[in-house]
Biotite code that builds the C-alpha atoms (Angstrom):
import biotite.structure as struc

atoms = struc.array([
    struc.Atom([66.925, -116.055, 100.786], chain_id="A", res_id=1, res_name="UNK", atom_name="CA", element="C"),
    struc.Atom([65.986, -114.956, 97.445], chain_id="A", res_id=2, res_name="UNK", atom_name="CA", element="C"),
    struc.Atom([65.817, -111.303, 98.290], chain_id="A", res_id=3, res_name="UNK", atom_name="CA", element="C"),
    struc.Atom([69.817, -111.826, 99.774], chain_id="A", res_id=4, res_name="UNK", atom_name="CA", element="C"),
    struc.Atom([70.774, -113.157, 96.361], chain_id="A", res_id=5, res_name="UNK", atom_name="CA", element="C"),
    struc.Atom([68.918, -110.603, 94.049], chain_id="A", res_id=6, res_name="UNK", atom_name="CA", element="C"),
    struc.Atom([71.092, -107.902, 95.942], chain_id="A", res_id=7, res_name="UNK", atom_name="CA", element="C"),
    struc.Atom([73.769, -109.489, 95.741], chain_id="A", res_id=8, res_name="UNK", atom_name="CA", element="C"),
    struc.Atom([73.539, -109.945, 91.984], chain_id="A", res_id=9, res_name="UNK", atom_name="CA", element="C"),
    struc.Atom([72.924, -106.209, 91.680], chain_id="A", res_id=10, res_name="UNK", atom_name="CA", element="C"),
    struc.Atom([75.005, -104.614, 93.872], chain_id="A", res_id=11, res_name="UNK", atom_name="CA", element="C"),
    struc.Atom([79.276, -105.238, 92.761], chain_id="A", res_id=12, res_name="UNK", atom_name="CA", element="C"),
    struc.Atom([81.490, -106.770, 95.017], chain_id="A", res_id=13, res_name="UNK", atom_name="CA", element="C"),
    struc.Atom([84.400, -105.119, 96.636], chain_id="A", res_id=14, res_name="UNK", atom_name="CA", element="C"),
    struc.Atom([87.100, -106.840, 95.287], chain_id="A", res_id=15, res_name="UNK", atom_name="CA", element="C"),
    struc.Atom([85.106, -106.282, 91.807], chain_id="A", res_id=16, res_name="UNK", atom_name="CA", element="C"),
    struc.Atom([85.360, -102.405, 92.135], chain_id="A", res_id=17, res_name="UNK", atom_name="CA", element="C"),
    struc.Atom([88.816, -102.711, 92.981], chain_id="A", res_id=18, res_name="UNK", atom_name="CA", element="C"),
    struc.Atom([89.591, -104.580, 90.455], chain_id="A", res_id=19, res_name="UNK", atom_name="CA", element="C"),
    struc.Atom([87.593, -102.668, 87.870], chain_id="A", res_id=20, res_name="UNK", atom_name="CA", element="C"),
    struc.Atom([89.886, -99.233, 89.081], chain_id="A", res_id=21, res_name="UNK", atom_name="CA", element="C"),
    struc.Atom([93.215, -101.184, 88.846], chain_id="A", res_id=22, res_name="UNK", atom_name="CA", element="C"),
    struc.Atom([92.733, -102.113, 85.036], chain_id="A", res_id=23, res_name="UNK", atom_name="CA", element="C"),
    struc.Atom([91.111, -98.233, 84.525], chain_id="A", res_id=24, res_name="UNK", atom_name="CA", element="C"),
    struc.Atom([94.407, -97.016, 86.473], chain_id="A", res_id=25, res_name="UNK", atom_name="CA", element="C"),
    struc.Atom([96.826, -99.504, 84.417], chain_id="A", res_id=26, res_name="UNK", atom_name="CA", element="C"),
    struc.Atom([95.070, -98.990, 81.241], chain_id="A", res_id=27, res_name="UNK", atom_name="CA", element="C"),
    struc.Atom([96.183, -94.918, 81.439], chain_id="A", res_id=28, res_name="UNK", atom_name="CA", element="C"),
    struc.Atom([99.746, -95.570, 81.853], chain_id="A", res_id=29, res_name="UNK", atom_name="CA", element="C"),
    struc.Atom([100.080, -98.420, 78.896], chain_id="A", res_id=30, res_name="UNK", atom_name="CA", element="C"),
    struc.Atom([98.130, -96.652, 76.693], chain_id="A", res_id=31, res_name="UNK", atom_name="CA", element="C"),
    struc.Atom([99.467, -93.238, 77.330], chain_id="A", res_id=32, res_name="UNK", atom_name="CA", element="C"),
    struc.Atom([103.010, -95.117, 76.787], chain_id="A", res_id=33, res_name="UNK", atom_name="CA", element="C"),
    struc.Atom([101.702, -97.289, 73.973], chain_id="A", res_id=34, res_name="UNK", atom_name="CA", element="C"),
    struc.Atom([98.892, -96.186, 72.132], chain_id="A", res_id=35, res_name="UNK", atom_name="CA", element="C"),
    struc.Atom([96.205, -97.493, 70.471], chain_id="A", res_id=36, res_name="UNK", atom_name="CA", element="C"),
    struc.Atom([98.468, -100.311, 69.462], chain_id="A", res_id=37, res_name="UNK", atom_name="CA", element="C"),
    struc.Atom([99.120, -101.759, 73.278], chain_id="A", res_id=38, res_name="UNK", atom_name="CA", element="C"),
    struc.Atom([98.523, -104.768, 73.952], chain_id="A", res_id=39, res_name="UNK", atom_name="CA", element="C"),
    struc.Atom([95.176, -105.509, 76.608], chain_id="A", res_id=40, res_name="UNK", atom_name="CA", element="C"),
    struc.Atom([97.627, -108.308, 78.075], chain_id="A", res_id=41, res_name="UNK", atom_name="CA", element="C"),
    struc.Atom([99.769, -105.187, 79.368], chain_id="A", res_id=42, res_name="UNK", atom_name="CA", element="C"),
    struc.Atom([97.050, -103.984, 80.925], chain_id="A", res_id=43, res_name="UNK", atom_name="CA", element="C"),
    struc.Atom([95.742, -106.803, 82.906], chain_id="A", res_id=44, res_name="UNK", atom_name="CA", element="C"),
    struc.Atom([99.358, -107.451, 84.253], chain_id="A", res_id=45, res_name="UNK", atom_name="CA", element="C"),
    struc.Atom([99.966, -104.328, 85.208], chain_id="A", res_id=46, res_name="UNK", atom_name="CA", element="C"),
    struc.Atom([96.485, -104.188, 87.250], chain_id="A", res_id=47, res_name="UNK", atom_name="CA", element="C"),
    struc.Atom([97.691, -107.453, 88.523], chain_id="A", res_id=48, res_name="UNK", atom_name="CA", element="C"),
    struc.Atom([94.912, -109.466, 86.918], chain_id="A", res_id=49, res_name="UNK", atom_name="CA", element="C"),
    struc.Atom([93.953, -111.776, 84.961], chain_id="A", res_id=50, res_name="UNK", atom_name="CA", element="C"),
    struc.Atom([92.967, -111.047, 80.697], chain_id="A", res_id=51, res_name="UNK", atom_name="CA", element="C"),
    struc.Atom([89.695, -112.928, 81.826], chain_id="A", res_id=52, res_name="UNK", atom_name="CA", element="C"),
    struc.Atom([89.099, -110.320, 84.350], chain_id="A", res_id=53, res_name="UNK", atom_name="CA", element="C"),
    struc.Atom([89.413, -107.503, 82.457], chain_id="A", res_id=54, res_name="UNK", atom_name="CA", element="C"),
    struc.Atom([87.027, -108.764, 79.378], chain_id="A", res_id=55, res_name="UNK", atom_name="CA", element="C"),
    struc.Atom([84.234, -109.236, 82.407], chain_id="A", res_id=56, res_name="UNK", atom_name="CA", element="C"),
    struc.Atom([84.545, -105.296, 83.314], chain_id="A", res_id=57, res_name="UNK", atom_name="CA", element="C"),
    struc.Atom([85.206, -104.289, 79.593], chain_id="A", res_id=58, res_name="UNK", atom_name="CA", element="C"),
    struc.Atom([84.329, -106.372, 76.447], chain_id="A", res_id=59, res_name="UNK", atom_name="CA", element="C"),
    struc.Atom([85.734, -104.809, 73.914], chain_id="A", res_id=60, res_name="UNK", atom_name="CA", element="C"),
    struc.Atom([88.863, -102.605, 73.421], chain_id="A", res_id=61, res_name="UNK", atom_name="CA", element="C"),
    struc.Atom([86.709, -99.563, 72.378], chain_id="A", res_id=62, res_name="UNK", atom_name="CA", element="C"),
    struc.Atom([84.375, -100.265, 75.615], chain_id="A", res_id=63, res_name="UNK", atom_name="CA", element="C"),
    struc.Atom([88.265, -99.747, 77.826], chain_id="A", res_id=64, res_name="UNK", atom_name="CA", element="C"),
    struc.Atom([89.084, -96.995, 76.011], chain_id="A", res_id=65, res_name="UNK", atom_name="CA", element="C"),
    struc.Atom([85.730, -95.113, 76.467], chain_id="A", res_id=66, res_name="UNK", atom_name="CA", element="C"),
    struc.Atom([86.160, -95.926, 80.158], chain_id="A", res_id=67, res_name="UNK", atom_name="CA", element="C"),
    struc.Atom([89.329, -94.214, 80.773], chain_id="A", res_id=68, res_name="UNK", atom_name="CA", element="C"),
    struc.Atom([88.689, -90.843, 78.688], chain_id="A", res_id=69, res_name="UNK", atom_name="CA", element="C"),
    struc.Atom([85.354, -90.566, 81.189], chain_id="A", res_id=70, res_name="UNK", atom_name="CA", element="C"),
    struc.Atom([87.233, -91.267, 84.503], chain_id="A", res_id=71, res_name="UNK", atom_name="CA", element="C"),
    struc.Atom([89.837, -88.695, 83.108], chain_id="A", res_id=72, res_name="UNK", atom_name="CA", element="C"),
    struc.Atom([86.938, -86.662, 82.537], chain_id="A", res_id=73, res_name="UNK", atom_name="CA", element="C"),
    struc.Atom([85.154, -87.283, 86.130], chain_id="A", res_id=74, res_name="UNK", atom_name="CA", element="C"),
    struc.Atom([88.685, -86.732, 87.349], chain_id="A", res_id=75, res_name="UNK", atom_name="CA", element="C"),
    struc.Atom([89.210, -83.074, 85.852], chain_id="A", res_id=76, res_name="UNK", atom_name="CA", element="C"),
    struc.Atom([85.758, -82.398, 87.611], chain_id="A", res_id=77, res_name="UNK", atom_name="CA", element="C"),
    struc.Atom([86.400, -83.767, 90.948], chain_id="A", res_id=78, res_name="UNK", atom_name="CA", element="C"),
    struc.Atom([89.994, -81.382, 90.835], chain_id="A", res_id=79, res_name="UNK", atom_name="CA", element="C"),
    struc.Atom([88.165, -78.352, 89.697], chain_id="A", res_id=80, res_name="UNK", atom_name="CA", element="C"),
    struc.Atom([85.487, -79.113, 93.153], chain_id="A", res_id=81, res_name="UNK", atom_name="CA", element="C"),
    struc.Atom([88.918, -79.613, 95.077], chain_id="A", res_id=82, res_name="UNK", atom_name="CA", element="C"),
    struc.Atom([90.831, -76.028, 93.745], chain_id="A", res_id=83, res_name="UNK", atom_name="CA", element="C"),
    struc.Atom([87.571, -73.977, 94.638], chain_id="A", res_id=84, res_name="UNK", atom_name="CA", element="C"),
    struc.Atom([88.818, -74.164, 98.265], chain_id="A", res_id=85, res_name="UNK", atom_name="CA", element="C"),
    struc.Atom([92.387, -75.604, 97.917], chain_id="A", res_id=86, res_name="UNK", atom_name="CA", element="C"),
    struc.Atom([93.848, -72.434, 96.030], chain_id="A", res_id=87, res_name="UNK", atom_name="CA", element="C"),
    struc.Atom([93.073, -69.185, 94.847], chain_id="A", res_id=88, res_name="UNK", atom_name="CA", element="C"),
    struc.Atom([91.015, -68.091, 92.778], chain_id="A", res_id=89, res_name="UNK", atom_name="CA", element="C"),
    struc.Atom([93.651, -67.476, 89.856], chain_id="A", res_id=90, res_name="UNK", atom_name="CA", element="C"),
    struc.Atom([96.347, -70.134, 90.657], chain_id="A", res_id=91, res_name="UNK", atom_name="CA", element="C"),
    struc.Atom([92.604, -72.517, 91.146], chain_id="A", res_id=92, res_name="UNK", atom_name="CA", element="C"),
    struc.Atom([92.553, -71.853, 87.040], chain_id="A", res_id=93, res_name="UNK", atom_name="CA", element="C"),
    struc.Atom([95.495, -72.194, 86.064], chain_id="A", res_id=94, res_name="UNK", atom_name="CA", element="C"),
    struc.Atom([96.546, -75.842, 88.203], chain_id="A", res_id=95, res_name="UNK", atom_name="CA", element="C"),
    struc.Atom([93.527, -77.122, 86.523], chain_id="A", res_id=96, res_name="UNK", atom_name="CA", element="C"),
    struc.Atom([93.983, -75.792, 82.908], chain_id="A", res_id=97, res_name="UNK", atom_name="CA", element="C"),
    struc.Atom([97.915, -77.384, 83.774], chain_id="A", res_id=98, res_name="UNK", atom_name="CA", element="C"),
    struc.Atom([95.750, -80.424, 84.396], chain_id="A", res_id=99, res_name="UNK", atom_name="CA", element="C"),
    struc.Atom([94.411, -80.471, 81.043], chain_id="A", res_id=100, res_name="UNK", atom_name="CA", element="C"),
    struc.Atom([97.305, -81.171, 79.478], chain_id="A", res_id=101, res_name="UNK", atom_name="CA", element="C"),
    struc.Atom([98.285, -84.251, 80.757], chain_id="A", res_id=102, res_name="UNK", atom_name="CA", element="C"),
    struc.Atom([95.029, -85.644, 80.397], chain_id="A", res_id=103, res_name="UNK", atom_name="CA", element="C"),
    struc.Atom([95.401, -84.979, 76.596], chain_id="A", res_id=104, res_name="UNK", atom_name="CA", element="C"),
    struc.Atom([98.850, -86.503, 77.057], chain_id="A", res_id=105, res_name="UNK", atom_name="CA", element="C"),
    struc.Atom([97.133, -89.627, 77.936], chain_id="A", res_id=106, res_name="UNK", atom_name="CA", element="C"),
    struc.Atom([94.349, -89.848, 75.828], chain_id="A", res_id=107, res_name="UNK", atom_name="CA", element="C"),
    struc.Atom([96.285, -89.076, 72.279], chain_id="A", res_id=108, res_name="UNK", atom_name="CA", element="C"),
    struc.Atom([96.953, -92.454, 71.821], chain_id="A", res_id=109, res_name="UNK", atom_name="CA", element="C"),
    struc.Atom([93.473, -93.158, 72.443], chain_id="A", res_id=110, res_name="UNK", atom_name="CA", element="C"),
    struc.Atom([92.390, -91.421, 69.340], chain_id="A", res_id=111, res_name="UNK", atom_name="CA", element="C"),
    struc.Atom([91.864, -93.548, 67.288], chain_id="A", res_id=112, res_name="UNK", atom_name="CA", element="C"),
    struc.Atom([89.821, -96.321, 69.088], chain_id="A", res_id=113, res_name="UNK", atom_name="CA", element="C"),
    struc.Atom([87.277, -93.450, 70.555], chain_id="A", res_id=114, res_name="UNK", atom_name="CA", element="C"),
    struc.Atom([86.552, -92.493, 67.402], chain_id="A", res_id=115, res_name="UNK", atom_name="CA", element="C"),
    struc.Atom([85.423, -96.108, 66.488], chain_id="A", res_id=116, res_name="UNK", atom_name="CA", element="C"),
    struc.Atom([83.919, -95.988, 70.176], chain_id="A", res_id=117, res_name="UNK", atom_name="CA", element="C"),
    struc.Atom([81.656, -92.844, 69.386], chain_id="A", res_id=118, res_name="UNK", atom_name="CA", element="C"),
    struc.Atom([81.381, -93.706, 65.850], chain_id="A", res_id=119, res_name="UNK", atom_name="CA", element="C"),
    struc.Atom([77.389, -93.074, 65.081], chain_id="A", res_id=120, res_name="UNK", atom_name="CA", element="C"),
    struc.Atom([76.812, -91.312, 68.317], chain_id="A", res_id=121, res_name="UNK", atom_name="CA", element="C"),
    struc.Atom([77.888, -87.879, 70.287], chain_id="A", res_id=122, res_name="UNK", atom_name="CA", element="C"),
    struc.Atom([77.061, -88.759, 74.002], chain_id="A", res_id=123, res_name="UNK", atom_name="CA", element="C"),
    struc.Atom([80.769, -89.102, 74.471], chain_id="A", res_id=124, res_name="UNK", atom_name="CA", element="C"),
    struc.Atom([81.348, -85.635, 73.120], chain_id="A", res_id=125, res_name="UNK", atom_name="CA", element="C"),
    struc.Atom([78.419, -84.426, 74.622], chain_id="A", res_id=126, res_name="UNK", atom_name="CA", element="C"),
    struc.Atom([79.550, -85.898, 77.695], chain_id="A", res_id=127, res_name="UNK", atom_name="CA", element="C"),
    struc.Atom([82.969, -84.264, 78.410], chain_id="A", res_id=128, res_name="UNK", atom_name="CA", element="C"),
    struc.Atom([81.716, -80.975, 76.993], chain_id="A", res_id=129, res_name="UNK", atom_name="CA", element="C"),
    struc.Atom([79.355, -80.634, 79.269], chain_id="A", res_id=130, res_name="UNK", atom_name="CA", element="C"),
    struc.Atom([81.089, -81.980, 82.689], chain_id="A", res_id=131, res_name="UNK", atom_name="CA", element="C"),
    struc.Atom([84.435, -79.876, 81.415], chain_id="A", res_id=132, res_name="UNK", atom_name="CA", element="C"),
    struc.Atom([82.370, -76.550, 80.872], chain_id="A", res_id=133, res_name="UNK", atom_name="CA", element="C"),
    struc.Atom([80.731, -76.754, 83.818], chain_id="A", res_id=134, res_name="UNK", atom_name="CA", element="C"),
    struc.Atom([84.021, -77.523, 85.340], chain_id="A", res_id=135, res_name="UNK", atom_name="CA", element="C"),
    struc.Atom([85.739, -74.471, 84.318], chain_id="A", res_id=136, res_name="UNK", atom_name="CA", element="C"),
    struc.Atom([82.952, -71.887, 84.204], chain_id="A", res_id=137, res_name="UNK", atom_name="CA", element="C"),
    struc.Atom([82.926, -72.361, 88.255], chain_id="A", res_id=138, res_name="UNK", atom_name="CA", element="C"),
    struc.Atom([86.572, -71.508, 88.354], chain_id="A", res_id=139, res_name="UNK", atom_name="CA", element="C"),
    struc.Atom([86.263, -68.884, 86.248], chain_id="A", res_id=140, res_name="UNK", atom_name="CA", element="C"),
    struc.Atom([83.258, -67.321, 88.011], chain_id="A", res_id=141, res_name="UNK", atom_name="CA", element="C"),
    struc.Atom([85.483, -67.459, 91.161], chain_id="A", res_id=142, res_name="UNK", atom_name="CA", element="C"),
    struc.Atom([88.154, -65.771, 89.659], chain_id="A", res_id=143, res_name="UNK", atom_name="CA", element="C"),
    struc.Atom([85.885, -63.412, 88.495], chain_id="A", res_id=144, res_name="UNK", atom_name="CA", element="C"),
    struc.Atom([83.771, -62.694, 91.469], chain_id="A", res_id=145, res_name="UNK", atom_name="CA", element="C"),
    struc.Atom([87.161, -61.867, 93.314], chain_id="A", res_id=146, res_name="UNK", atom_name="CA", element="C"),
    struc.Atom([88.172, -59.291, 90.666], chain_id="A", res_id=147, res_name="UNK", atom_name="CA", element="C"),
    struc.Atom([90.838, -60.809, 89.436], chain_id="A", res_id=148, res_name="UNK", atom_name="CA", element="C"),
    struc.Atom([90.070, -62.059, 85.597], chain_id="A", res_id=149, res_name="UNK", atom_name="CA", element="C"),
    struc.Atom([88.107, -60.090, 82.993], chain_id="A", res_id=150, res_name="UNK", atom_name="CA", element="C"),
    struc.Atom([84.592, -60.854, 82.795], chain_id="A", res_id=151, res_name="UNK", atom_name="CA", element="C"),
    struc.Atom([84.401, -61.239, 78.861], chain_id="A", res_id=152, res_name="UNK", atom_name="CA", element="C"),
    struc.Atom([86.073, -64.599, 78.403], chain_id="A", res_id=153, res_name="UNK", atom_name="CA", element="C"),
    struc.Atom([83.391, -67.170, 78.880], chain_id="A", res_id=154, res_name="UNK", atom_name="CA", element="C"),
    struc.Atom([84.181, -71.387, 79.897], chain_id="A", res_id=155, res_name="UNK", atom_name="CA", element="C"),
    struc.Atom([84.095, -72.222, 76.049], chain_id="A", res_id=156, res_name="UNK", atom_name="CA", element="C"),
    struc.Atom([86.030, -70.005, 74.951], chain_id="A", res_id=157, res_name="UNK", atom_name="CA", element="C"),
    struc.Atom([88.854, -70.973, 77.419], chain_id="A", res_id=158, res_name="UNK", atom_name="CA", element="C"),
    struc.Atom([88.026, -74.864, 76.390], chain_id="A", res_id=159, res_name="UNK", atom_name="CA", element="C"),
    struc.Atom([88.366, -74.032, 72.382], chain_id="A", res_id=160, res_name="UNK", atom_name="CA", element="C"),
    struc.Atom([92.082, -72.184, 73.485], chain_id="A", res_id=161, res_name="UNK", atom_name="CA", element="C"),
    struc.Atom([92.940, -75.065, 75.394], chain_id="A", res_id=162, res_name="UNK", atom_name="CA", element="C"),
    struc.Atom([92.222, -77.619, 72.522], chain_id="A", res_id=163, res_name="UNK", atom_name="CA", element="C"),
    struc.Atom([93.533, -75.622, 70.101], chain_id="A", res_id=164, res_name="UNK", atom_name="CA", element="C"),
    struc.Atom([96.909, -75.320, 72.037], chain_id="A", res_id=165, res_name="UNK", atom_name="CA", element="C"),
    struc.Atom([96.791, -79.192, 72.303], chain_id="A", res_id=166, res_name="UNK", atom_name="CA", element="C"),
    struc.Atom([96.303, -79.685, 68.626], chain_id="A", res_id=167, res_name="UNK", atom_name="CA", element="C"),
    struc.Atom([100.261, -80.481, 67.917], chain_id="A", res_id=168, res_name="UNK", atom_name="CA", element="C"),
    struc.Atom([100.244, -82.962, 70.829], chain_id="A", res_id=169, res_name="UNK", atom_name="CA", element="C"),
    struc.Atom([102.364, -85.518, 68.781], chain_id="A", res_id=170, res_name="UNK", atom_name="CA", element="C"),
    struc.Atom([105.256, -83.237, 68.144], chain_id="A", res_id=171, res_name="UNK", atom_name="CA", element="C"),
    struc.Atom([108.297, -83.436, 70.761], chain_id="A", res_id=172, res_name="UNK", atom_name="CA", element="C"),
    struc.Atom([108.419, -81.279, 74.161], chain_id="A", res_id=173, res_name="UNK", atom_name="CA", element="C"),
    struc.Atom([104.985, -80.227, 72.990], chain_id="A", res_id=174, res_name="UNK", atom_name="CA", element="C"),
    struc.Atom([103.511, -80.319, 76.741], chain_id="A", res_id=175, res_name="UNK", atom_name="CA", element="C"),
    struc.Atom([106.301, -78.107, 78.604], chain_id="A", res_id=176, res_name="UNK", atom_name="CA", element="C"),
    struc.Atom([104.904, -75.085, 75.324], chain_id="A", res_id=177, res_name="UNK", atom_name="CA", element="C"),
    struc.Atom([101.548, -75.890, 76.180], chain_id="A", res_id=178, res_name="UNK", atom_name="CA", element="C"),
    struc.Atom([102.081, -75.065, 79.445], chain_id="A", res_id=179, res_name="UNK", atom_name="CA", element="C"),
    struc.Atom([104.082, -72.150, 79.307], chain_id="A", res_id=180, res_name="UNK", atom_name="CA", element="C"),
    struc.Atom([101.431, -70.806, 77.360], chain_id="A", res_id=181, res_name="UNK", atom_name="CA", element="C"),
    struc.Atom([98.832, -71.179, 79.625], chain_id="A", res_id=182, res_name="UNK", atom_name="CA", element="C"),
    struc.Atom([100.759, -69.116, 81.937], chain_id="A", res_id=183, res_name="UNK", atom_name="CA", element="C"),
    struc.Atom([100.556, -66.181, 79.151], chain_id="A", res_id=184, res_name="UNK", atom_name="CA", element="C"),
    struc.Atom([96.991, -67.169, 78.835], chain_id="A", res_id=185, res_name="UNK", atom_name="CA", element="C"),
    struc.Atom([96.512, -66.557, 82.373], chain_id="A", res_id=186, res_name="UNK", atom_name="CA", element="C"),
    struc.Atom([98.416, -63.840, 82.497], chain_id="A", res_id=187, res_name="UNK", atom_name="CA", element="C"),
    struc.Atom([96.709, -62.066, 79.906], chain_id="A", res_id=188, res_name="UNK", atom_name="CA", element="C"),
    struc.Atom([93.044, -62.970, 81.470], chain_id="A", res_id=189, res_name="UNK", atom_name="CA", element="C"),
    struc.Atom([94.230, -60.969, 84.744], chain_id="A", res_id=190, res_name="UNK", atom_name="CA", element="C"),
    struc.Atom([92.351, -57.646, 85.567], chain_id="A", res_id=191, res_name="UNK", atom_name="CA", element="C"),
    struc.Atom([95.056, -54.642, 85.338], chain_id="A", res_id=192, res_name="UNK", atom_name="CA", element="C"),
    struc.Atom([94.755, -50.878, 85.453], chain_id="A", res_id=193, res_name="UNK", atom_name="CA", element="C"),
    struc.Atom([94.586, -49.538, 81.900], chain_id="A", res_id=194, res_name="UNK", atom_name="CA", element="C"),
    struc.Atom([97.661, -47.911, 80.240], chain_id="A", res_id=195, res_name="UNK", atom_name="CA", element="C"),
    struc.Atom([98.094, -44.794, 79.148], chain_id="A", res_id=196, res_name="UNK", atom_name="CA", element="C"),
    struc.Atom([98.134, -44.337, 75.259], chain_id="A", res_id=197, res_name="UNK", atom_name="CA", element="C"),
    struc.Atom([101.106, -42.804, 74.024], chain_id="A", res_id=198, res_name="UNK", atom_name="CA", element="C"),
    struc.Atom([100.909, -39.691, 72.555], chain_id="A", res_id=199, res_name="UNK", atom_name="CA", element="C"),
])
């Protein structure tokens, strides 16, 4: 029937999702391991298919790159939905701020193809702003709400800390400082009785 084959044309197959999260899953670890440099034929072997495969679901190297950093982004989002009623409100921040990290871990070596990627255009940076903001501005209401942050730090301002705490992400052990700072970060954010000046 000709209705029975127009769906079918537009809606994937099974196996094709699958497969399309496999090479999205392997394409993290190699280039988080790799870089910009690894090879695509890593990829597809560690998602268990074949190179032909992969160049159906993404084209060009850029087009794979571009498709990781969103479901990393989607991913962040999805966890901060999770934390609102998996942990409290302050620990909810901080496990997803923690989270942060390794996703810049694993797109650094992604650099420099998402620049060619978003070379021209912003809807990538636009993009993850937007989903990440939103993200953390919900935790941070939370923690707010409960009384247990300060109410004059807003979502961006914790995003712009964040980045700039990632900025020396290529220098060794840099992730276990980043994270240790966060926990001063949090710690400082917390809601305590004021001290006494010193006479």
């Amino acid at each position: 029937m000709p209705v029975k084959t127009e769906e079918r044309l537009r809606k994937p197959r099974a196996d094709a999702i699958r497969n399309r999260e496999r090479v999205l899953e392997a394409a993290k670890a190699v280039f988080s391991a790799g870089g910009v440099e690894a090879s695509l034929e890593a990829v597809a072997r560690r998602a268990g298919v074949g190179i032909g495969t992969l160049y159906r679901h993404f084209p060009t190297r850029e087009a794979l790159f571009e498709a990781v950093y969103r479901r990393e982004v989607e991913q962040l989002s999805d966890l901060a939905a999770r934390l609102q009623s998996e942990a409290a409100p302050v620990e909810a921040l901080r496990l997803w701020l923690r989270a942060n990290v390794e996703f810049v871990a694993t797109k650094k070596g992604m650099a420099a193809a998402l620049a060619i990627a978003t070379s021209g255009t912003s809807e990538l940076t636009i993009f993850s702003f937007a989903r990440l903001t939103k993200a953390v501005g919900g935790l941070l209401a939370r923690a707010v709400a409960a009384g247990d942050v300060r109410a004059d730090v807003s979502a961006e301002d914790l995003l712009r800390t964040l980045v700039g705490m990632c900025l020396l992400h290529d220098q060794p052990g840099w992730q276990a400082g980043v994270v240790r700072m966060l926990d001063v970060l949090i710690d400082g954010l917390r809601v305590s009785a004021p001290t006494r000046r010193k006479k």
